[in-house]
N, C-alpha and C positions, 0 to 999 in steps of 0.2 A: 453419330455423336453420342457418347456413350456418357453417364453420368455415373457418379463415385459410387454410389451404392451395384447400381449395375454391375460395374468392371468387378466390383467385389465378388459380385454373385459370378462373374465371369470365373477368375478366379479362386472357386470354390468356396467359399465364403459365405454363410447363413444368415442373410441382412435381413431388415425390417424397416420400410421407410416409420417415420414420426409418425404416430396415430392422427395426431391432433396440435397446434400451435402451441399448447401448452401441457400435454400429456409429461412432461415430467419440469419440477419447479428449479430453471437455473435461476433465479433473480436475487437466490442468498445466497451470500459469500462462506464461503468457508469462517468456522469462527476461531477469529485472531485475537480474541481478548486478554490481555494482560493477566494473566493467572497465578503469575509468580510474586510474591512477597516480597518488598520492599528489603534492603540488610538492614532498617531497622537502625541506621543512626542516619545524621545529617550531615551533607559534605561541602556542605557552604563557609565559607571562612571569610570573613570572624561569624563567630554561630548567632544565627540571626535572634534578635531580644523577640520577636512577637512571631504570633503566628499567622498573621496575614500581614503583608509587604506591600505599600504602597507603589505602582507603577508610572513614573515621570513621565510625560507629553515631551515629542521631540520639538529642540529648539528649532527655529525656518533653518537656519543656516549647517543644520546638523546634517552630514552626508550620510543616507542609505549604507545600510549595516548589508542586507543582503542583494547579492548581486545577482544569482542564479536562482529559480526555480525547477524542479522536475516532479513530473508527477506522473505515474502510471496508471489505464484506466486499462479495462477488457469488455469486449461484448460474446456472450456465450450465444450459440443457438445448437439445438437439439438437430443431431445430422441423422439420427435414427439407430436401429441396434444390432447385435451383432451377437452369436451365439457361438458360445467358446466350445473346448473340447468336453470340457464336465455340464453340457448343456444348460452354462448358466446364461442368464438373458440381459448381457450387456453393453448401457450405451455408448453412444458414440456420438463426441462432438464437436464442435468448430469452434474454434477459439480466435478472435481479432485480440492482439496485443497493442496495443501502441505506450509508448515512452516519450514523453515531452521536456525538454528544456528548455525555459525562457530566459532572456537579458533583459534584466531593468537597467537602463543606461539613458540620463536625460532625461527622467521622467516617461521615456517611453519603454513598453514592452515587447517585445520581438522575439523571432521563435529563433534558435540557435541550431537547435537540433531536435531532429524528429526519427526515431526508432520502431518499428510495426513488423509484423508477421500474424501470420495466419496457421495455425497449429490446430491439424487432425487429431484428437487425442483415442486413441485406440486403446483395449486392455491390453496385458502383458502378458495374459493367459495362454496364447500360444507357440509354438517354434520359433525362432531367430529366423528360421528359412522360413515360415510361415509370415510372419511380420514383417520381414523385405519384403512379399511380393504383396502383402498390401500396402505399403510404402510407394513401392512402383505402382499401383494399378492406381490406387487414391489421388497418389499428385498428377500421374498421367492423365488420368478423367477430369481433375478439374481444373487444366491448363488446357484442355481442349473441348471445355463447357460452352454453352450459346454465352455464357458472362464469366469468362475468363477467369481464376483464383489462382495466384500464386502459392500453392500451400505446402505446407514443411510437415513432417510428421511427429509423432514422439506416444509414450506411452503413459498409462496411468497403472497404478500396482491394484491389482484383485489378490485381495487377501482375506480369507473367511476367518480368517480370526479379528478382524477388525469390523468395530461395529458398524462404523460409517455405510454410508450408500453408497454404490463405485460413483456414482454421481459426484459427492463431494469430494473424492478421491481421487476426481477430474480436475474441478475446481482447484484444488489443493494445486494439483501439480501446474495447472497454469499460473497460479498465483508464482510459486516457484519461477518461471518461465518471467513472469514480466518483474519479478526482484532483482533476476540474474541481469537484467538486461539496463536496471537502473542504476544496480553495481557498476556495472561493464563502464557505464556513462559518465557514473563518478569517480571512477578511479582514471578513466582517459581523460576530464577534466583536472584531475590533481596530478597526474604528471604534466601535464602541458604547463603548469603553474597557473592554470585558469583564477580556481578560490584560494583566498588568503585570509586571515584573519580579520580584512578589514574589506573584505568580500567574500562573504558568506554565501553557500549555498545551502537550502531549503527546500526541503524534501515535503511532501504530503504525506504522513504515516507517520509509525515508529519503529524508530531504529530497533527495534527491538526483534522484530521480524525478521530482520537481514540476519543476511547467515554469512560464515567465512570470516566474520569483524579481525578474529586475529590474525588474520593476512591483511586485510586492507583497513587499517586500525589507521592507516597511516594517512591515507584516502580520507578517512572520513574528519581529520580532525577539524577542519571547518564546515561541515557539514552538522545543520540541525533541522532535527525532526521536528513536527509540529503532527498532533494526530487528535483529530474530532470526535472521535469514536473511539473509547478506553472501557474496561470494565469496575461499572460505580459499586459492585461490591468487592474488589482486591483490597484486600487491608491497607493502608496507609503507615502503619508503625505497629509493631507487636509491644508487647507488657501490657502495664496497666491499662496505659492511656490508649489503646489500642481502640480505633474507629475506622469506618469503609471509607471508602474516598465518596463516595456519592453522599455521606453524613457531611464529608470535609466540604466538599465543593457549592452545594445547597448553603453556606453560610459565607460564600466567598464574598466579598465585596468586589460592583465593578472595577476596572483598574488595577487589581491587586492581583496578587501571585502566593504562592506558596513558598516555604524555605524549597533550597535545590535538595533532594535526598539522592540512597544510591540503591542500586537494583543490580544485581547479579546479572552479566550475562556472559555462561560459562567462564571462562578465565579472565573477565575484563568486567568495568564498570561503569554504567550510563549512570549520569547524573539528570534526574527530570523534577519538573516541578508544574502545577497545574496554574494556569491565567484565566483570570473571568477579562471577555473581550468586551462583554455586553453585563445589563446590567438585570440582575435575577429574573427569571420569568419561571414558567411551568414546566417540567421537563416535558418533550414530546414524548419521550421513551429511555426505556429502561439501554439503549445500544447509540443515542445521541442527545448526551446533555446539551441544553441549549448555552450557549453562551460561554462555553472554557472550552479550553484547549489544554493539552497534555505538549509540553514542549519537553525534547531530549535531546541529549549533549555528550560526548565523553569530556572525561574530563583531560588536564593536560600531561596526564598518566592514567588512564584509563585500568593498566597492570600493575599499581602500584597495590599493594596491601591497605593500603590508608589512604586512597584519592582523595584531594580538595577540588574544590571547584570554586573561586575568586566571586564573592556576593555581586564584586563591581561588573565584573564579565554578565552575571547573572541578571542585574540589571538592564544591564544594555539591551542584552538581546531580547527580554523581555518590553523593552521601549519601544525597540524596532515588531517587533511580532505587532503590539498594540495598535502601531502606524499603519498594519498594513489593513484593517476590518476592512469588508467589504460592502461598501454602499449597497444593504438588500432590503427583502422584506419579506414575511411570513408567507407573503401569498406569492414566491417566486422558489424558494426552496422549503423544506422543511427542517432543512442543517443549517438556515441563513447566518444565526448568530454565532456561528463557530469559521465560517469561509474567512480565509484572505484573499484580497482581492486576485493580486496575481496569480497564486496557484487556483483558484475557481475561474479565470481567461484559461489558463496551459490545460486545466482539465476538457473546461468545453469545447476548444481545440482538437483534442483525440477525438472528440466523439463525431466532430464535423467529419473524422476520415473515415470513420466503420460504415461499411456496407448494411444495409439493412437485411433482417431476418431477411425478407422475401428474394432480395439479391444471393444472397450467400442458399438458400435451398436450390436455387436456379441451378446450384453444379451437382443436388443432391442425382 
């Protein structure tokens, strides 16, 4: 019984098991912060008189806005390293993806659909013929491991002109790897005629990260983001009155919302605007304000030169986002005041499927 690093080394290959459990640091994500500038007008119509928006409480009798959630999670572990042709010294590592989607229906939550893989991430530093036959030797070792691994391969780009670490360059590329997969999910839910305007699906993140939007522009129209984690110094509006969103959001009132603005993305337009869920506290940190949420949307021309975006639409789903906090507490997450409940179930879901570190080195 031969393990993945072995066959490598079978196959000619200059491996290295992991030093140590924690000799190099996955537990930061690649950074996804919002870095782009607002376009610096407002796409709310009629143009909202204040600048914070009170948020309305739903009536009993008012039916749930969103019907879906999805949410994408990954567990990284260090598989060990691998020494390319220009004897540089790079890692290699294991990636668990999972993709969740839930049905709120009846008050209850249920999983609909569940998406996983398990992804080798190799550098790309050597041959095509070289990279087959680690392809073959990797998935063949860990489909005949004492702890079985169904694994798939793929590759990360080494590039010395880029600053990053191949590490994050890992990361990167799985992030890539679980976007494609929650695309995949939303766009076979919008052909089926699954979401509809008056059944929303609700993503974890922001759209802003997906790629491809102008192919599946069409996919996402009922489809909004919600993202916990945004960067509090992206400007908010250029000219005079020019301030960071972390100035903006630090004077949010509970309940309240932002005007909807618009943001560039390549040839189309998100319309977002910030909600306080909870009511002012300390920020934990500079990468999770406590208590807002970044909600995103295209509008219902997304390609149009001059998108609106309907204040009344903006409301709503601002009402329904409010509805959903999640019953928490300080001493159970350190994100508590920003979770909805649904997507924080669909999340800890995926994590109930990942193998743990010590399982997943068992095929190293």
């Amino acid at each position: 019984m031969t393990g993945i690093l072995a066959a490598l080394r079978e196959g000619k290959f200059t491996c290295y098991a992991p030093a140590g459990v924690d000799d190099v640091d996955l537990s930061r994500a690649p950074d996804e912060r919002d870095t782009r500038p607002p376009r610096g007008k407002f796409l709310e119509t009629p143009r909202p008189g204040r600048r914070f928006l009170p948020v309305s409480g739903l009536d009993a009798d008012d039916p749930l806005l969103f019907r879906f959630f999805i949410d994408g999670s990954q567990r990284i572990t260090n598989a060990g390293y691998v020494v390319d042709t220009k004897n540089r010294y790079l890692p290699l590592i294991i990636a668990q993806i999972g993709v969740a989607t839930t049905e709120l229906e009846d008050s209850r939550l249920q999983l609909k659909h569940y998406d996983s893989t398990n992804i080798l991430l190799f550098p790309n530093s050597f041959s095509d013929e070289d990279l087959a036959d680690a392809e073959s030797a990797a998935c063949e070792a860990a489909k005949d491991s004492r702890l079985p691994l169904d694994l798939s391969f793929d590759r990360y780009e080494v590039d010395d002109t880029d600053g990053r670490p191949p590490v994050d360059r890992a990361r990167a590329r799985v992030l890539h790897k679980m976007h494609r997969m929650e695309v995949d999910r939303i766009v076979s839910m919008a052909k089926a005629g699954a979401i509809s305007r008056e059944a929303l699906l609700l993503i974890d993140g922001s759209i802003e990260f997906y790629f491809d939007m102008d192919r599946h522009k069409e996919a996402f129209r009922n489809v909004v983001g919600v993202a916990k984690s945004f960067d509090l110094h992206r400007p908010y509006q250029s000219g005079s009155s020019a301030e960071r969103v972390g100035t903006l959001i630090s004077r949010l009132p509970a309940g309240h919302r932002t005007p909807a603005r618009g943001t560039a993305h390549r040839n189309l337009t998100i319309a977002s605007w910030y909600l306080r869920l909870h009511g002012r506290s300390r920020m934990a940190s500079l990468e999770y304000p406590d208590g807002v949420v970044k909600i995103e949307v295209f509008p219902d021309d997304p390609s149009h030169d001059s998108p609106t975006m309907d204040a009344a639409r903006c409301n709503r789903i601002s009402e329904h986002v409010l509805a959903l906090r999640a019953p928490a507490t300080p001493n159970i997450d350190a994100r508590w005041a920003s979770h909805l409940y649904p997507v924080h179930l669909t999340e800890r879901y995926i994590k109930t499927q990942f193998r743990s570190d010590r399982s997943i080195r068992a095929c190293l």
